[in-house]
Every structure is written in structure tokens, then in C-alpha cells.
C-alpha positions as CSV (number, residue, x, y, z in Angstrom):
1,X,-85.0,0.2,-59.6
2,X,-81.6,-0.4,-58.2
3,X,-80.1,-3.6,-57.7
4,X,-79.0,-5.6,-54.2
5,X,-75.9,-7.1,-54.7
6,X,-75.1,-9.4,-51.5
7,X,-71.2,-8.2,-51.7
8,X,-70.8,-9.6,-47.8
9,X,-72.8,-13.0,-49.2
10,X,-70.7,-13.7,-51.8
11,X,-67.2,-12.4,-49.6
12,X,-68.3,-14.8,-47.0
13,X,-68.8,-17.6,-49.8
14,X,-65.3,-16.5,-51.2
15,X,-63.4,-16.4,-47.8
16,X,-65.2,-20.4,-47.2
17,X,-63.7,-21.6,-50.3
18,X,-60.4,-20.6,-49.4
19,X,-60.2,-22.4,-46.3
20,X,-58.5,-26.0,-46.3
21,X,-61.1,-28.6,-46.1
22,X,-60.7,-31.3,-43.3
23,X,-63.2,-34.7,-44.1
24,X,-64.4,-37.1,-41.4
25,X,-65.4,-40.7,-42.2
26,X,-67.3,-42.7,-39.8
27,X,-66.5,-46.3,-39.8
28,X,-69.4,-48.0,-37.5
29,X,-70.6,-50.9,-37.0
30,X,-69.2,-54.4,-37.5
31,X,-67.4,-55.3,-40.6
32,X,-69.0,-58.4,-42.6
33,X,-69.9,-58.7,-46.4
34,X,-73.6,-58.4,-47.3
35,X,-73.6,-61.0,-49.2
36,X,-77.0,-60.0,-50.1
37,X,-78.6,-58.9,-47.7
38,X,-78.5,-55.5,-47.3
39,X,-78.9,-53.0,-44.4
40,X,-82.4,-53.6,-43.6
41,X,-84.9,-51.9,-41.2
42,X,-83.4,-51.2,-38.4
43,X,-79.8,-49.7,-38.9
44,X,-77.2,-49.4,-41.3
45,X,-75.3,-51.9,-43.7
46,X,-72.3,-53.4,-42.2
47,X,-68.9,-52.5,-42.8
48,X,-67.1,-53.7,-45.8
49,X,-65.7,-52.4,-49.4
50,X,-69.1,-52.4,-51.1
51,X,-70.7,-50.1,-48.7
52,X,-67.6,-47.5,-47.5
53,X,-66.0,-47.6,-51.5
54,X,-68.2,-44.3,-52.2
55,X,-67.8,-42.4,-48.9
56,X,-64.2,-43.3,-48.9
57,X,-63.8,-41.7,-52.6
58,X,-66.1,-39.0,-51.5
59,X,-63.5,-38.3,-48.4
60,X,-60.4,-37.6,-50.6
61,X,-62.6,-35.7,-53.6
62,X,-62.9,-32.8,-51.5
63,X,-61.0,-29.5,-53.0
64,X,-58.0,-28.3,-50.5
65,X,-58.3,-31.1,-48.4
66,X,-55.9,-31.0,-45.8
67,X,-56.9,-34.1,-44.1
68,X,-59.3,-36.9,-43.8
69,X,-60.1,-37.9,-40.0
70,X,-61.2,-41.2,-39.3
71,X,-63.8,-41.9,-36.8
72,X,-64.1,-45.6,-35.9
73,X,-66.5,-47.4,-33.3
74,X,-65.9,-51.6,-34.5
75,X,-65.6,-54.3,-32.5
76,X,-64.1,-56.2,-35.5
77,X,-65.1,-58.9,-38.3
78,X,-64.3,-60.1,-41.2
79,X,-60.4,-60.2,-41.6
80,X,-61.0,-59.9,-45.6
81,X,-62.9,-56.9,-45.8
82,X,-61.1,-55.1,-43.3
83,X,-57.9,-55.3,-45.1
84,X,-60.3,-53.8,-48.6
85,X,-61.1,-51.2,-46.9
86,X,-58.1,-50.2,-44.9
87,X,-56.1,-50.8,-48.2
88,X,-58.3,-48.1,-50.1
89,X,-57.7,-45.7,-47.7
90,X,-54.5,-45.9,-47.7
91,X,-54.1,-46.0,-51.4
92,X,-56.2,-43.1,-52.2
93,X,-54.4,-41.2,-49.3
94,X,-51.3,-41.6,-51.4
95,X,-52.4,-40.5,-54.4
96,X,-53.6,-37.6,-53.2
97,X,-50.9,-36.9,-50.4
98,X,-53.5,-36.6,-48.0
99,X,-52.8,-37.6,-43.9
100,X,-55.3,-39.1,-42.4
101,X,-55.7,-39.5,-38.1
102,X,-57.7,-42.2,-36.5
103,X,-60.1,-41.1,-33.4
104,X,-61.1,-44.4,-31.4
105,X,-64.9,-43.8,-29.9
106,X,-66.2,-47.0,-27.4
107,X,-64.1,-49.1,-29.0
108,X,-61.2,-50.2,-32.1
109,X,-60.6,-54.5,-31.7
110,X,-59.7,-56.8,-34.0
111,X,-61.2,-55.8,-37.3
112,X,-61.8,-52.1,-35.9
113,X,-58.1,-52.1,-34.7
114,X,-57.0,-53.4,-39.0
115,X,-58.8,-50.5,-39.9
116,X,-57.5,-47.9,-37.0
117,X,-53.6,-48.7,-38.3
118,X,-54.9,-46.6,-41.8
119,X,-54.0,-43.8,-40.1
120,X,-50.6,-42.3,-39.3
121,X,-51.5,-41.3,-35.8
122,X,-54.9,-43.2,-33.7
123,X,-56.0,-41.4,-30.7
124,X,-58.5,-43.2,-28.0
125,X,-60.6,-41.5,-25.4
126,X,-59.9,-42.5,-22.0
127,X,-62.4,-45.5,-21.9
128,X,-61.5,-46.4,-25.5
129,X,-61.3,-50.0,-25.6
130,X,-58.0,-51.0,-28.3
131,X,-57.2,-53.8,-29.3
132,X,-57.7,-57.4,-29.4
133,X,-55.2,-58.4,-32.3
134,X,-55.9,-61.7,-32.8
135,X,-58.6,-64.6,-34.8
136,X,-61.6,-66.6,-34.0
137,X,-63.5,-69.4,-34.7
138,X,-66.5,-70.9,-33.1
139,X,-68.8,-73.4,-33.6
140,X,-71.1,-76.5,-32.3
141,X,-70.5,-80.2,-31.8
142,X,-74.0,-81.2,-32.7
143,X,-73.6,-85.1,-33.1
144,X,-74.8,-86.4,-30.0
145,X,-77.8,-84.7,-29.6
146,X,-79.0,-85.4,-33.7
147,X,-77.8,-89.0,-32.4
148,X,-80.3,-88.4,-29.1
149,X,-83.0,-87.3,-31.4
150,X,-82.5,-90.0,-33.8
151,X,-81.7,-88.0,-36.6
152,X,-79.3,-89.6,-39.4
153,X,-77.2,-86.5,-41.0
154,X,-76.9,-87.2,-44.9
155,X,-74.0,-85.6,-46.4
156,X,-72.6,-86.1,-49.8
157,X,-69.6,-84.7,-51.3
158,X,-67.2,-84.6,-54.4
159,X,-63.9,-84.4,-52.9
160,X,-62.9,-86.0,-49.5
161,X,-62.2,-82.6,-48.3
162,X,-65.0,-80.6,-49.1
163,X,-66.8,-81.4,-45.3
164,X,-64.7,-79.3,-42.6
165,X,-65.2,-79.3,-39.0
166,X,-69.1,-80.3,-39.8
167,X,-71.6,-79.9,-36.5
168,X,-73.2,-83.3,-37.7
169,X,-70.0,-85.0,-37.1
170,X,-67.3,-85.9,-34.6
171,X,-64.6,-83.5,-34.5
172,X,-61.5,-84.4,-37.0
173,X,-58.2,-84.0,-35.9
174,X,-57.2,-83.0,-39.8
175,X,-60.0,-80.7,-39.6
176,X,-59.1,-79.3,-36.2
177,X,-55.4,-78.9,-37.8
178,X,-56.6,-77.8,-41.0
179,X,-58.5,-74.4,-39.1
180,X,-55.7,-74.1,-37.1
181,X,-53.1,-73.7,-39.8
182,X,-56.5,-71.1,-41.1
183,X,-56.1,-69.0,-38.4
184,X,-52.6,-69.1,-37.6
185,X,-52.1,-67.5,-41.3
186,X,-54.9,-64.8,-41.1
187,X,-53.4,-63.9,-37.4
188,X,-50.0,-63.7,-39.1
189,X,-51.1,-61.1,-42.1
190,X,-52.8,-59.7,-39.3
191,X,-49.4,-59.1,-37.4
192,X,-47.7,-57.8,-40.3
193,X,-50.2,-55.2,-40.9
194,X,-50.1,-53.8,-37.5
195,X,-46.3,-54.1,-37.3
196,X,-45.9,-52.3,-40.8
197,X,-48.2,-49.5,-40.0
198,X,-46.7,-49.2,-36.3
199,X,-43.5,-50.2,-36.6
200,X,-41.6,-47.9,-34.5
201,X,-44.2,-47.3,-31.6
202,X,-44.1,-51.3,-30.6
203,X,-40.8,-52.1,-31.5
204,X,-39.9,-52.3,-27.9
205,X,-42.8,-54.3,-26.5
206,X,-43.4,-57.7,-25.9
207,X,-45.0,-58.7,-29.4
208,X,-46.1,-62.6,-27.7
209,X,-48.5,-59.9,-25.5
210,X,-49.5,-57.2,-27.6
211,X,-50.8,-59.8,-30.4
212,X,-52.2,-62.2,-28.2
213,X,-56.2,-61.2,-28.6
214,X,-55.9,-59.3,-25.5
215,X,-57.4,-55.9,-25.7
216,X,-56.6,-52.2,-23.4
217,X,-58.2,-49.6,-22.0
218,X,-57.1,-46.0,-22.5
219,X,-53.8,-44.8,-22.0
220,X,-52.7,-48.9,-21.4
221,X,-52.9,-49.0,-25.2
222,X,-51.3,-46.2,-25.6
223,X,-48.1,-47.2,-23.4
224,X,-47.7,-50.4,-25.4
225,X,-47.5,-48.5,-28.8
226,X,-51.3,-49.6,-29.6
227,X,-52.5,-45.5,-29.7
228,X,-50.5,-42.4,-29.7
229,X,-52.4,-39.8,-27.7
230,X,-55.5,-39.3,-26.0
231,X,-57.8,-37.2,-28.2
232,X,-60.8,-36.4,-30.2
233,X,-62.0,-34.8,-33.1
234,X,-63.0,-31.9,-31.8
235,X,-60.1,-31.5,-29.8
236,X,-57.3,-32.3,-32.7
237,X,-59.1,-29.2,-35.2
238,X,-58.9,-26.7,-32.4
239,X,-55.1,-27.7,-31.3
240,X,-54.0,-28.4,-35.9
241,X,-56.6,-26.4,-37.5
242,X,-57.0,-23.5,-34.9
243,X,-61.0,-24.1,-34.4
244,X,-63.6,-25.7,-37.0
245,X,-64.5,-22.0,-38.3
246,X,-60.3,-21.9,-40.0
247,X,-61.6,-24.8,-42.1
248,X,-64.4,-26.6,-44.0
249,X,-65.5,-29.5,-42.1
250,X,-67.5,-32.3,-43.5
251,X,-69.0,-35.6,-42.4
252,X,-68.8,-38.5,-44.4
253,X,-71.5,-41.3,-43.3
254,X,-74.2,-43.6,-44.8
255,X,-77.5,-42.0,-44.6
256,X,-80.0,-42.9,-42.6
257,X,-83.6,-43.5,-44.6
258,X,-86.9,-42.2,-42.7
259,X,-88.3,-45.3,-42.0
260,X,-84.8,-46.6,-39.9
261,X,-85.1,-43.1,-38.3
262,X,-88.5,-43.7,-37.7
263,X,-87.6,-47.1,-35.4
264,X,-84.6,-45.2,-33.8
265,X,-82.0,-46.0,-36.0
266,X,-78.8,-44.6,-35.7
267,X,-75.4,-43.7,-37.8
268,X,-73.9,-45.6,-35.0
269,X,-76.6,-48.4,-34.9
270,X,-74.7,-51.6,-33.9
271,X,-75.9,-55.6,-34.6
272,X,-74.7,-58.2,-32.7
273,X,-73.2,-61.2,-34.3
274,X,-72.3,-64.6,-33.5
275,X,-68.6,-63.8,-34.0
276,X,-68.9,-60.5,-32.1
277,X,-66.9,-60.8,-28.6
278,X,-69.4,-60.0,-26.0
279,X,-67.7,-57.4,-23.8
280,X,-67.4,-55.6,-26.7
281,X,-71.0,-55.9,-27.3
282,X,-71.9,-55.1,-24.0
283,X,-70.2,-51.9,-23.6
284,X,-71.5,-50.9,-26.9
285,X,-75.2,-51.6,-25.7
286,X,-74.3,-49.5,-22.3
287,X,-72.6,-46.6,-24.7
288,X,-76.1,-46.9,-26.9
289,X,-78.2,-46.8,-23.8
290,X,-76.9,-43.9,-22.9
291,X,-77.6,-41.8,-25.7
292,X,-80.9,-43.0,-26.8
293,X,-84.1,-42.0,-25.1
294,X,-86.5,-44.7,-23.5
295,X,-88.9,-44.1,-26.5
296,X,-86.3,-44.9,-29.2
297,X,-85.2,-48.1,-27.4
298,X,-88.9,-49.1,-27.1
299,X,-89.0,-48.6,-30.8
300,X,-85.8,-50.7,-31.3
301,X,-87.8,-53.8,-30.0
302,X,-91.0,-53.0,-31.9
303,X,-88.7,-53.7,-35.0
304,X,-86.6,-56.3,-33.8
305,X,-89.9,-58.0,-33.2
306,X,-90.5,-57.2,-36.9
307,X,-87.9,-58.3,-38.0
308,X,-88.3,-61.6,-36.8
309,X,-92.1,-61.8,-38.1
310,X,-90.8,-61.1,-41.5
311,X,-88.1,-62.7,-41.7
């Protein structure tokens, strides 16, 4: 009885190991602590260092890795945990002397712009929208209607600071200059961050401008020093790598459990929130339209009606 011995299997297996390994992380979604809650039914848990610190370490564990490619689609959010994340990129990339590119899908704002500026190069698409460099807060003056309703708000403190800005209450002018000094120091780390990671592609713009929350489309980012090139992934292994059979390509995501596929659930599933801007949002509903088929939409609002019920 003679023996097979798959020589051409285990040539092809040899030849795939010695090929440099190129990772990509996607970083959807908006970026806000659980704080609890978890991802839920119908997508995938929001952006922050709890849920990316695995795929991150998983990115730069990969043997030969020649590069780690990150694919962001954020309109933005927490200020906090985008700087954990984009942070541990960046540290982990030097430790193992790894580069690692940004590719901008529908859209890299506030938040999504923090982590964008992890890479040495970010390249857009054409409709990309980029930037957005700036902070929000928002909130209700509820006092005369409780007052129209007769309702008597009872608040109680230790600490004559401890109530800020309160709905219940007439606006402060200490508490009005209490969040603006807030946000005036979160948009100044947020400045240095974007000035230390791009430092010589603005340093001939109009800084007032390019920080002022205004956001670009395409190649206007990329004239002010936001974006370096138009480009995707795809492209970028073809023109560096010479096509995606010279390497070994992975994807780095949060899986997606049968029961979220079930409703339509995406990797690039997107939530609005409160602190969301809205022409973000909408474009991202539009891009979302697009690509899912009437039946999966019709699912989507199944759940969200579920979700509701349950909650």
C-alpha cells in the first residue's frame, strides 16, 4: 500500500508562511463606554478599550507582520476612550515596529478623526467625510415646563457643587463657565493630538479653521493636511504589497453572533446617539441603505421594535 504524500499541499502551506502578513482592524461604530450594557441584539458593542483591547493585540501578534491597516467608519464619541484606544495602537506599533495606515470609509469626525491620526499616513475615498475636530455638549432647560406641570424638582446634595448645569433648574452662569472651561480643555488635548500626529502636513494652514468643528469632503481634507491620499485598502496592497496573493491578509473584527445576523446585523452596524451629529448620521443611514436588502432593513425594525418591548 503506498503512501500519498501531498508534497504540493504542504509546498503551498510552506510558500504561505513565508509571505509577510498584512492585518486589518475595523474600527466601526461610535465610540462610548458600555458601562454595562453590552452590545445587544441588534449590532455590535460600541467602540472603546474594553471591546477593541483584544482585536488590537490580535492585530500586532501576527508572525511577519509587515503592517496593520486600519479601517475606520466613526462619526465620533467619547473623547476618553478614543485617546485608549488610539494610544494602544500606537504603543503596541512601537514595540513591535510595525506601520500602520488609516483608510477612511463614509466617514472619520471627531472621535473617528482621534483615532484616524494612529496612523502614519490616512487615506479617504472621495466622498469620505474628515474631520470635525472639535467638542460638544447638549442638553435641555426643563424648568418651565416641570414649573407648567406643577412639578417641584427635589434635589439634595453634599457639596454646593455637586448639581451642574441641572435640566430642573435655571441655567448658572458658574455652571455655564464651569463646562465651558470642560470643553475648552478636552478641545485643547484634542488639538495637540492631531497637531502631534500631523505636524508637518498642517503646519501651513489656518489652525483657527481646521480645528473649528468644521468637517471636509474628499480631497478638501486632503489639501488642508487632514488626509494624505485618496485610497483604499484594496488599492494600497496591490500598489505596496504587489496584490493580496504576495501576502497573508487577515481581518480583524468583532464577530457577529447568529441571532444579530439573524435581524440583519452588520460588522458595520451603526446606533444613533444623542451626541451623534446628524449629517453624520444621515449619510451613514444612506451608505447602510445601500448595501442592505429591503428584507434585512425590515428586519432591523422588527428588532428595534423589540428592543423597545424589552427594554
Amino acid at each position: 500500500c503506498k503512501t500519498f504524500i501531498p508534497f504540493e499541499s504542504l509546498k503551498k502551506k510552506l510558500n504561505n508562511k513565508r509571505k509577510p502578513a498584512v492585518n486589518v482592524l475595523n474600527l466601526h461604530g461610535q465610540i462610548a463606554a458600555d458601562m454595562g450594557r453590552g452590545g445587544g441584539l441588534g449590532g455590535k458593542k460600541s467602540l472603546n478599550i474594553d471591546s477593541t483591547r483584544k482585536l488590537i493585540e490580535s492585530s500586532f501578534a501576527t508572525p511577519r507582520l509587515e503592517a496593520v491597516l486600519l479601517s475606520i467608519n466613526s462619526p465620533g464619541g467619547s473623547p476618553s476612550q478614543s485617546e485608549l484606544i488610539s494610544d494602544y495602537i500606537q504603543l503596541l506599533a512601537k514595540e513591535k515596529q510595525v506601520k500602520v495606515y488609516s483608510f477612511v470609509q463614509d466617514v472619520a469626525a471627531s472621535g473617528g478623526y482621534w483615532l484616524a491620526c494612529a496612523g502614519e499616513q490616512i487615506y479617504i475615498t472621495e466622498n469620505s467625510i474628515v474631520g470635525s475636530i472639535g467638542v460638544i455638549s447638549a442638553g435641555f432647560g426643563l424648568q418651565d415646563a416641570i414649573k407648567y406641570l406643577n412639578i417641584e424638582p427635589r434635589i439634595y446634595t453634599a457639596g454646593d457643587k455637586k448639581v451642574l448645569n441641572s435640566p430642573f433648574l435655571p441655567q448658572k452662569e458658574e455652571d455655564l463657565q464651569k463646562t465651558r472651561k470642560i470643553l475648552d480643555k478636552l478641545h485643547t488635548n484634542f488639538k495637540i493630538h492631531v497637531t502631534q500626529n500631523r505636524a508637518e502636513k498642517i503646519k501651513d494652514q489656518d489652525l483657527d479653521m481646521l480645528f473649528s468643528g468644521e468637517y471636509w469632503v474628499g480631497r478638501e481634507a486632503i489639501d488642508l493636511g487632514l488626509a494624505d491620499d485618496v485610497g483604499t485598502i484594496d488599492t494600497f496592497i496591490r500598489k505596496e504589497f504587489g496584490g493580496p496573493e504576495k501576502i497573508n491578509l487577515k481581518l480583524v473584527a468583532s464577530p457577529v453572533s447568529k441571532l444579530q445576523k439573524l435581524f440583519g446585523a452588520s460588522q458595520d452596524s451603526l446606533n444613533y446617539h444623542g451626541n451623534m451629529d446628524l449629517p453624520m448620521y444621515i449619510k451613514m443611514l444612506q451608505a447602510e441603505e445601500q448595501k442592505q436588502s429591503s428584507v434585512l432593513l425590515h428586519n432591523k425594525l422588527i428588532l428595534y421594535y423589540l428592543r423597545l418591548f424589552l427594554s
